[in-house]
DRENLUM-792897 format. One line per 4 residues: their letters; for each residue x, y, z of N, C-alpha, C, O. Coordinates in steps of 0.02 Angstrom, whole numbers, plus 32768, in hexadecimal, padded with zeros to 4 digits. Atoms other than C-alpha are relative to their C-alpha. Layout:
a = X,Y,Z,X,Y,Z,X,Y,Z,X,Y,Z | ...
END
This chain:
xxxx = 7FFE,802C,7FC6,DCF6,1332,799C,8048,7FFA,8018,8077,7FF2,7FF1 | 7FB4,8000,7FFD,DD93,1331,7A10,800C,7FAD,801C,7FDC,7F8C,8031 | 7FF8,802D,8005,DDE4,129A,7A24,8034,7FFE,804E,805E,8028,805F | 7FF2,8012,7FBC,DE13,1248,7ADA,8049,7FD0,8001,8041,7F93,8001
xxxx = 7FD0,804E,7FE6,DEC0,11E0,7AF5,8019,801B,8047,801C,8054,805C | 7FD1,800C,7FCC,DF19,11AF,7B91,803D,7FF3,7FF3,804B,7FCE,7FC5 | 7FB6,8015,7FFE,DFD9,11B1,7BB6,7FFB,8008,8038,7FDE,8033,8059 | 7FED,8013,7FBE,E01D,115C,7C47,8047,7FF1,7FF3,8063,7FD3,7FC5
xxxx = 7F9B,8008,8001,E0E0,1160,7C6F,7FEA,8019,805A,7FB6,8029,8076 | 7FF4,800C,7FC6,E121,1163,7D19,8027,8057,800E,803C,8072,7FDB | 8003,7FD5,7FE6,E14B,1203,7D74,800E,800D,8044,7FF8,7FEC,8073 | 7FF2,7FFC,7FA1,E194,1250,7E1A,7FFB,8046,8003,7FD9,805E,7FD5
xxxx = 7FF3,7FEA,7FF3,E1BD,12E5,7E61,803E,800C,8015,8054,7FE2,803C | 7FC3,7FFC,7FE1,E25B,1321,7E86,801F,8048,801C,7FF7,8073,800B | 7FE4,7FC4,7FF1,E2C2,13BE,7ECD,8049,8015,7FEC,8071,7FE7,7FE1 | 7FC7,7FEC,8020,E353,141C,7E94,8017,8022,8028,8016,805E,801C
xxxx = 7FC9,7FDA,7FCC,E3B9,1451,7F25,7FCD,8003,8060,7F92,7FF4,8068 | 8026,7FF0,7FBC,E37C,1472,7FE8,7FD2,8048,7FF5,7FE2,8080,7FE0 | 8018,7FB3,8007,E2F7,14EC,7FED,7FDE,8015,7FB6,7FC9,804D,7FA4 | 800C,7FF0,8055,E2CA,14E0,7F31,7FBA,7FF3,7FF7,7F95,7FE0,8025
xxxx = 8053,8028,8003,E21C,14B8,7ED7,8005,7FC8,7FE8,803E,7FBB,7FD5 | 8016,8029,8005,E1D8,141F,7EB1,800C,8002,7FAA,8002,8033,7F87 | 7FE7,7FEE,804C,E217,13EA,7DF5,7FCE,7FBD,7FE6,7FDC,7F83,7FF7 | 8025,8045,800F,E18C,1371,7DA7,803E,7FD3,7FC7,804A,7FFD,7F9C
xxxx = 7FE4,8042,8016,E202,12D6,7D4D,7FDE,7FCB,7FE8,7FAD,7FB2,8003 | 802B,803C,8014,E1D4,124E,7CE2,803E,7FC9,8006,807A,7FD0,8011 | 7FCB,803C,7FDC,E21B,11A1,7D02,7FED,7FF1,804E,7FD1,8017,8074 | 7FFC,7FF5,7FC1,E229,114B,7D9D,802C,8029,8034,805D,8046,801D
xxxx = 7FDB,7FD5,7FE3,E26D,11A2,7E2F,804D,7FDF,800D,8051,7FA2,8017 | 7FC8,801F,8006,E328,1187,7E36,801E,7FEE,8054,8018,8018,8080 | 7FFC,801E,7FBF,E369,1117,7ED8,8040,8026,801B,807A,802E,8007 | 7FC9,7FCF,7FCF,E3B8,1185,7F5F,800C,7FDF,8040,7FE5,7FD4,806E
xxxx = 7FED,802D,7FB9,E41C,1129,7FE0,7FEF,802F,8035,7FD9,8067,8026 | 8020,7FD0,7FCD,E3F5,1170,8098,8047,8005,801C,806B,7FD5,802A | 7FC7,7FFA,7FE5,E487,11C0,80D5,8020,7FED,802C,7FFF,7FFA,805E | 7FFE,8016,7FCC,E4F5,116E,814D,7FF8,8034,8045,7FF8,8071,8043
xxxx = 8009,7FE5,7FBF,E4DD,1191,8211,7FB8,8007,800A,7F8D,7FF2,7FE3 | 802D,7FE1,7FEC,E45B,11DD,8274,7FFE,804B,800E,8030,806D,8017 | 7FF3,7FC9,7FF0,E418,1279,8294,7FFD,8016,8049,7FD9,7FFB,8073 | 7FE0,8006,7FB6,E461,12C1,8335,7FA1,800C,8025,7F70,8026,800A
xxxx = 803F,7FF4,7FD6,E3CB,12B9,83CB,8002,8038,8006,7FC6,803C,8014 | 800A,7F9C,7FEC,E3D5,138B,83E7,7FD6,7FFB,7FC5,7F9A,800A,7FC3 | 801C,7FD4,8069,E3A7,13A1,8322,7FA7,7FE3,8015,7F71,8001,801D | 8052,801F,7FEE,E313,131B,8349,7FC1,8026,8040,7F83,8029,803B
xxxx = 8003,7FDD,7FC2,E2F6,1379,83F5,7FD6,8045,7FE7,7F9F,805F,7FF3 | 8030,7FB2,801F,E2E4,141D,8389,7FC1,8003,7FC9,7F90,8028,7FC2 | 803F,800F,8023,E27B,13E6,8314,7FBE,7FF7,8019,7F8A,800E,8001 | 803F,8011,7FD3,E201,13A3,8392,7FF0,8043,8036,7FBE,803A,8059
xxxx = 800F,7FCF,7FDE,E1FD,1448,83F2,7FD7,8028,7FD2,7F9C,8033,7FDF | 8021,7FE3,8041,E1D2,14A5,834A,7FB5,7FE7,7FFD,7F86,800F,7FFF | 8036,8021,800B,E147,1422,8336,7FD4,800D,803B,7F98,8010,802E | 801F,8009,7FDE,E10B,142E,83CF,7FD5,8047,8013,7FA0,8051,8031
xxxx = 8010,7FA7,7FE5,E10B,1503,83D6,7FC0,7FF9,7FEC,7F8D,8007,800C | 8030,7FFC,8025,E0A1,14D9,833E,7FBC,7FFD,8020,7F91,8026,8031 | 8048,8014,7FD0,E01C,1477,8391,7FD7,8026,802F,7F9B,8035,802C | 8010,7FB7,7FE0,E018,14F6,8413,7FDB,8027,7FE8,7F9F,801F,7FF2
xxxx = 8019,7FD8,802C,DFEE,1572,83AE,7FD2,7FF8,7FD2,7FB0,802A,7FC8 | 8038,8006,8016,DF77,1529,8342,7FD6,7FEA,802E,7FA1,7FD6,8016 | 802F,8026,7FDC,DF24,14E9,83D5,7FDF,7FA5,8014,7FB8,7F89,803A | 8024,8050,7FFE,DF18,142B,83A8,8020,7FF8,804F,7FFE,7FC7,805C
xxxx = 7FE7,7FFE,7FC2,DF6B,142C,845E,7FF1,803A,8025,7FE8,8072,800D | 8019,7FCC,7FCC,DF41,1487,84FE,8050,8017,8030,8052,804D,804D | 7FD4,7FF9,7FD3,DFF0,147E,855E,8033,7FCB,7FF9,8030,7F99,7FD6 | 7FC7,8039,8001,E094,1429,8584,7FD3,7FD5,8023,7FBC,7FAD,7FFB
xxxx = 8009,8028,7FFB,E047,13CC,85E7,7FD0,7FCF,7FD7,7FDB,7F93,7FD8 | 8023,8039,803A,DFC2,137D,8561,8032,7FE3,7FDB,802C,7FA8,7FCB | 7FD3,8012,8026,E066,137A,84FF,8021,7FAA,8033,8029,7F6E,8028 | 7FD3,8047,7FD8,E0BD,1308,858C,7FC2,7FB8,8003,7FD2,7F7D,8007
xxxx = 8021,8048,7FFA,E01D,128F,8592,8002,7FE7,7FCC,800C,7FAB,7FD3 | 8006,800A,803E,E015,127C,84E6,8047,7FE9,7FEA,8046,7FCD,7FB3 | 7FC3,801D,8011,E0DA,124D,84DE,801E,7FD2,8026,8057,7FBB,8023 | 7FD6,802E,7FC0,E0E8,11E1,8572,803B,800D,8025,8068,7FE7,803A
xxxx = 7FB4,7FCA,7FE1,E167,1261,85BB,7FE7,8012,802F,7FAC,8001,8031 | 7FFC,7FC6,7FCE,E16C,12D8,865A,7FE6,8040,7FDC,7FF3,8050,7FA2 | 7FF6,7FAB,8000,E138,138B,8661,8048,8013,7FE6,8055,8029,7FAE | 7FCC,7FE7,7FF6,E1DB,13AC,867F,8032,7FF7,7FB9,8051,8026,7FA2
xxxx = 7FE8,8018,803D,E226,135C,85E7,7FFA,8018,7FAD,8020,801B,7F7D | 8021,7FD5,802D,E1AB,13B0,8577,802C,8040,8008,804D,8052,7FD7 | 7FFC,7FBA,8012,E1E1,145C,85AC,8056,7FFC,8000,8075,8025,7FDE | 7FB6,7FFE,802D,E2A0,142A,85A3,7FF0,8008,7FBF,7FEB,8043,7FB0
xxxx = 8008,7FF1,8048,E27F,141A,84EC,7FDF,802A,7FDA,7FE5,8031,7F9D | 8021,7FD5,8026,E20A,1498,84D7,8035,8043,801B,8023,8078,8001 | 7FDE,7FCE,7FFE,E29F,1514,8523,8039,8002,7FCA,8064,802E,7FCC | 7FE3,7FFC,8032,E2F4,14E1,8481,7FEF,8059,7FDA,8015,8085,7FC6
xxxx = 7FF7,7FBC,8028,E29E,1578,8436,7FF5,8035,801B,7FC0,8053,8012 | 7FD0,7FDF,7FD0,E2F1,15E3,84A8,802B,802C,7FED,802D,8068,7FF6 | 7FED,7FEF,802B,E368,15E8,843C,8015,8034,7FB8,7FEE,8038,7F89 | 7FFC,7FC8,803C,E3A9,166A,83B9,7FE5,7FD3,7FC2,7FEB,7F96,7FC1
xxxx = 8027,8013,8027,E347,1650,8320,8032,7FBE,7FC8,8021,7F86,7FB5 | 7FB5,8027,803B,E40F,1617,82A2,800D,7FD7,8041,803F,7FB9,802D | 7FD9,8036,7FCE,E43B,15A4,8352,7FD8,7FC0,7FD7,7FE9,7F93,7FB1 | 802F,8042,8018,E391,1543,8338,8002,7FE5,7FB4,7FF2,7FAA,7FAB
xxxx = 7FEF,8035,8027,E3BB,1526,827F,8030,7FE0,7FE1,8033,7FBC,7FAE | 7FB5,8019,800D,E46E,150A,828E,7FED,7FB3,8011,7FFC,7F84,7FEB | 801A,803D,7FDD,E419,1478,830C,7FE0,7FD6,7FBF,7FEF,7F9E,7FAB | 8022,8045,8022,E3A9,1433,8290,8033,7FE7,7FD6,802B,7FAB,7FC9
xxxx = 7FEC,8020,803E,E425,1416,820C,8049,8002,800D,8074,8018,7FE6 | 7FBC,8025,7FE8,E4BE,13D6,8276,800A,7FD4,7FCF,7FDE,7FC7,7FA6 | 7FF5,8047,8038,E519,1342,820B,7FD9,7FE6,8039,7FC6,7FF7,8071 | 8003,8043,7FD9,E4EB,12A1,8232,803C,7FE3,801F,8073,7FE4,8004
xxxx = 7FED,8033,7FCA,E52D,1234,82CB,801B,7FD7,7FC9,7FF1,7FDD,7F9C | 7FEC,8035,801C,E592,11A9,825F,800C,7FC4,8032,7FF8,7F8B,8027 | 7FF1,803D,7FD9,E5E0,1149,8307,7FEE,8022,8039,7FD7,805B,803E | 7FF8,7FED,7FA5,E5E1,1156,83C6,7FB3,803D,8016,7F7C,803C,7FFB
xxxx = 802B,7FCE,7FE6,E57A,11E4,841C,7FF9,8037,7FDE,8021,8043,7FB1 | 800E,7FB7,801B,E535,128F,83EC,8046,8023,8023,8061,8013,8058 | 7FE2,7FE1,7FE4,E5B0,1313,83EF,7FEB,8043,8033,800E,806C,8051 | 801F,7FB6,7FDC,E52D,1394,843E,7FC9,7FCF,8037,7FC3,7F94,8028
xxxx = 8042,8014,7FC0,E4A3,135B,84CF,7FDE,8041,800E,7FEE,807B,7FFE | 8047,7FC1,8001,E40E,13C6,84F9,802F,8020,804F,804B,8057,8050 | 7FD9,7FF6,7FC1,E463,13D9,85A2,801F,8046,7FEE,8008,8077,800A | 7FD1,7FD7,800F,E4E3,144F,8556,7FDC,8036,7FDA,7FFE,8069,7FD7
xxxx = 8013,7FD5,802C,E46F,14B6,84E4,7FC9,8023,803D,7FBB,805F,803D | 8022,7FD9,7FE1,E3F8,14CA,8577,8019,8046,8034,7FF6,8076,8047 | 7FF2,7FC1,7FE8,E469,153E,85D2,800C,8034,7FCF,8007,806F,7FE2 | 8000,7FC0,803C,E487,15A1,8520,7FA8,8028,8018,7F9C,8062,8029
xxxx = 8038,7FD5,8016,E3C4,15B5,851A,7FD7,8034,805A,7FAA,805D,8066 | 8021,7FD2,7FCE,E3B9,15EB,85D4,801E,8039,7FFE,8021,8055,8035 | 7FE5,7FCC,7FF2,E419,1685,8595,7FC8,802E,7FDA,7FAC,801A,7FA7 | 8035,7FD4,8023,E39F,1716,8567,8014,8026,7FBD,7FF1,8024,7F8B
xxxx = 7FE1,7FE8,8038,E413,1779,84F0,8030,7FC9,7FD3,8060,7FA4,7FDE | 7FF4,802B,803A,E426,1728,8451,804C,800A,7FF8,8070,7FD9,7FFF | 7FB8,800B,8008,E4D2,175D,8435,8044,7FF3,8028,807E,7FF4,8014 | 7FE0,8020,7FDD,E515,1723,84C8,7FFD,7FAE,7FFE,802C,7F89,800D
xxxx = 8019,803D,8023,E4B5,167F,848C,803F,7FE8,7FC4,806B,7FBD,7FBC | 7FBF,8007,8055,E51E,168F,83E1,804D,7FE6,8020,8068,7FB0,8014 | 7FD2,800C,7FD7,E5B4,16A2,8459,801D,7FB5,8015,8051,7F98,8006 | 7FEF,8048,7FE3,E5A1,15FA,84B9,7FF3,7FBE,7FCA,8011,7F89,7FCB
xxxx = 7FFC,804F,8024,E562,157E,8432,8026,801D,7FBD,801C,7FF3,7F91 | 7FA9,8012,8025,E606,15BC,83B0,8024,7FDE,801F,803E,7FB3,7FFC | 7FE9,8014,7FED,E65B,1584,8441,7FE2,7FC3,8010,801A,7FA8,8013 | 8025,8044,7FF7,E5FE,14E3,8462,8008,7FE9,7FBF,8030,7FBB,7FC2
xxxx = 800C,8004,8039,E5E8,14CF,83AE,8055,7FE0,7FEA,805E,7FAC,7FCA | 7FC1,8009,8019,E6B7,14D9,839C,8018,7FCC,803B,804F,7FB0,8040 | 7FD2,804F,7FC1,E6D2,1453,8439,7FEB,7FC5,7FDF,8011,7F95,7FDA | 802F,8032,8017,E64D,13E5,83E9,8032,7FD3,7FB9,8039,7F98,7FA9
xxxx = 7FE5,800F,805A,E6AE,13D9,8336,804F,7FE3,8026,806B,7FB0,8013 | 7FAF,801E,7FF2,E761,13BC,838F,7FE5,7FCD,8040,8013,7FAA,8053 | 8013,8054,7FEA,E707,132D,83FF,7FF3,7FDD,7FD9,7FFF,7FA1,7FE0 | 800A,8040,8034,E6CC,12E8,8361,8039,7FEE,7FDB,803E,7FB7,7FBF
xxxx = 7FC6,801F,802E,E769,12DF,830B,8034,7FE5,802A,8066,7FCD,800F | 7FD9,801D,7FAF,E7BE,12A8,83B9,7FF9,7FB5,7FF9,8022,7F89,8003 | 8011,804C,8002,E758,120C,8396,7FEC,7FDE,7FD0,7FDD,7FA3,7FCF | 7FE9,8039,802E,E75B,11E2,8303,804D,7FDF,7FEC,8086,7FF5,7FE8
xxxx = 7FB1,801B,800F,E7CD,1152,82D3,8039,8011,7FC1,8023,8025,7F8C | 7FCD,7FE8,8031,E870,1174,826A,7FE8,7FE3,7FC1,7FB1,7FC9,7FC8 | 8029,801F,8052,E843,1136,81AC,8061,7FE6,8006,8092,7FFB,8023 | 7FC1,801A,801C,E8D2,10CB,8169,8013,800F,7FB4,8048,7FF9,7F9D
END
């Protein structure tokens, strides 16, 4: 006859680097502050274009415009953000994984990336957002304040 016990302990999940697998852990999960800032509106911008190709494509959606009723947006608004992926494939995930915003304004606006993605050749793309990319970083350090 085999014999039945229970053990109960506490348990998480965790990961070991970006991109890694899933590492099962015993214990509770250990408290991870949330990094300061925000993440810049483009990154959010691209993310939601991604999401939205998705939809597309699986069909749970018929069109930008179902997209725009369904977000309380414009047409027009929709397909700004859906010309995010436009984009060279390394722009869009340079975008998602900008730092975070700490003070003041974004150093990038969709504004500025939408004339990158109205360029057809990608490496003229590459071209303009290095250079956008390198104005962006010397406006951010323009404004931040001196440290004492």
């Amino acid at each position: 006859m085999t014999e039945t016990f229970t053990l109960e302990c506490e348990i998480h999940f965790d990961r070991r680097g970006r991109g890694s697998r899933k590492v099962l852990e015993t214990g509770p999960a250990p408290f991870r502050p949330a990094e300061p800032g925000r993440v810049p509106r483009v990154a959010r911008l691209m993310a939601l274009a991604i999401r939205f190709d998705g939809l597309l494509r699986e069909g749970a959606v018929e069109s930008y415009a179902e997209l725009a009723r369904l977000g309380h947006v414009t047409r027009a608004r929709v397909t700004q953000i859906m010309n995010l992926l436009h984009l060279a494939p390394d722009i869009q995930e340079e975008i998602l994984f900008l730092p975070r915003t700490r003070t003041g304004r974004d150093a990038l606006i969709l504004v500025q990336l939408q004339a990158i993605a109205q360029v057809l050749d990608w490496q003229k793309q590459r071209r303009m957002w290095r250079a956008l990319a390198a104005q962006a970083v010397q406006g951010a350090q323009a404004e931040e304040p001196a440290e004492k």
